[in-house]
Wavefront OBJ file of the C-alpha trace (Angstrom):
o trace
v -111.885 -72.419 38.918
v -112.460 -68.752 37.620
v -110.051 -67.921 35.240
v -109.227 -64.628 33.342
v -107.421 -64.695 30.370
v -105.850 -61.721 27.924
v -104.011 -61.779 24.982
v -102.061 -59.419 22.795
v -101.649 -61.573 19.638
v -101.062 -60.528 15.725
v -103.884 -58.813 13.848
v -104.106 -62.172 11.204
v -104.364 -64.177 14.681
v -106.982 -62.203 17.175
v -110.094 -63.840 15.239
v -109.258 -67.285 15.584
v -108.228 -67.129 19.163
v -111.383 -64.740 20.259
v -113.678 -67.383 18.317
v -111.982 -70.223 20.459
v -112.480 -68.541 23.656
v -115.698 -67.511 22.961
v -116.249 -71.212 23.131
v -115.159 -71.480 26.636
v -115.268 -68.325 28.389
v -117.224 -64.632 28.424
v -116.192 -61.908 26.564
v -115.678 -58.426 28.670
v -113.413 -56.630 26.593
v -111.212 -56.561 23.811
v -108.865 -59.571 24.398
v -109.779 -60.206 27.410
v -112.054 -63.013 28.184
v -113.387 -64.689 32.000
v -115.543 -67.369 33.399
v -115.219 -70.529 35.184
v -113.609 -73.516 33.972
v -112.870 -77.429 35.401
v -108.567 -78.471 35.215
v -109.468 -80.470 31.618
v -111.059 -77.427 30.318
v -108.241 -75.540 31.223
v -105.787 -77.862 29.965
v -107.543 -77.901 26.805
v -107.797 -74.471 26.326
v -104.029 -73.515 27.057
v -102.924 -76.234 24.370
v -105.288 -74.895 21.305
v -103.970 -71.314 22.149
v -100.580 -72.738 21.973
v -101.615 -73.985 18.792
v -102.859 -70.644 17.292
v -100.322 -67.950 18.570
v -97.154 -67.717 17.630
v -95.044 -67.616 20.562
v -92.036 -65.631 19.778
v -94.620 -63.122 18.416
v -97.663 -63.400 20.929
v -98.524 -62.659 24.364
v -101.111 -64.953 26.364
v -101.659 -64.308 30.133
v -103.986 -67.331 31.961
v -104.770 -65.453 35.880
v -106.656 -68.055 37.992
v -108.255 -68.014 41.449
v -109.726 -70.844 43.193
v -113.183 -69.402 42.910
v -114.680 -65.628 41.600
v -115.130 -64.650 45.159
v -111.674 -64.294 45.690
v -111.769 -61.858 42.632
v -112.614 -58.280 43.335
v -114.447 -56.875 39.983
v -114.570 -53.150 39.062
v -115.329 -51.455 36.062
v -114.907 -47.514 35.173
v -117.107 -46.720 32.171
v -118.834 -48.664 29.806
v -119.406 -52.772 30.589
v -118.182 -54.376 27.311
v -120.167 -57.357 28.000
v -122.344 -58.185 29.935
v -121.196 -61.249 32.536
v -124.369 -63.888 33.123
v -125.210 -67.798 33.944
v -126.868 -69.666 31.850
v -128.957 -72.158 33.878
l 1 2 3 4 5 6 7 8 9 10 11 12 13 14 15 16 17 18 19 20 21 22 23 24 25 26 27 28 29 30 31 32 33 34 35 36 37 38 39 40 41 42 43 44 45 46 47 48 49 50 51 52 53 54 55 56 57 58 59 60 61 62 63 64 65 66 67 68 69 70 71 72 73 74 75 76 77 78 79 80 81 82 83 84 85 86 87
């Protein structure tokens, strides 16, 4: 499934959860990370980042389609990063 996740998480907190998603997903902006991911990657990634916000302090938001067709892309200005497959 694609997913697109963004965060708004403490300043002593945004390196550890941008290294874990960099693990997992593309980078394309300041906390805010996409790509495609199976149900167990998913599930894996929503239970580390419950592990290293803090909840009643931090703000994760997990948007997921079925597939990146159903996703309409556009981007004014500068591409952050840019999105690829590795083969």
């Amino acid at each position: 499934m694609y997913v697109l996740i963004v965060y708004d998480v403490g300043v002593e907190r945004i390196d550890g959860v941008r290294q874990f998603l960099r693990q997992y997903l593309t980078w394309i902006q300041n906390s805010a990370f996409e790509g495609e991911l199976s149900e167990g990657q998913l599930e894996r990634v929503r239970a580390r980042l419950r592990e290293l916000i803090r909840e009643d302090e931090d703000s994760v938001i997990i948007f997921t389609a079925s597939s990146k067709k159903w996703i309409r892309r556009e981007v004014i200005g500068t591409e952050k990063a840019e999105v690829s497959t590795i083969l």
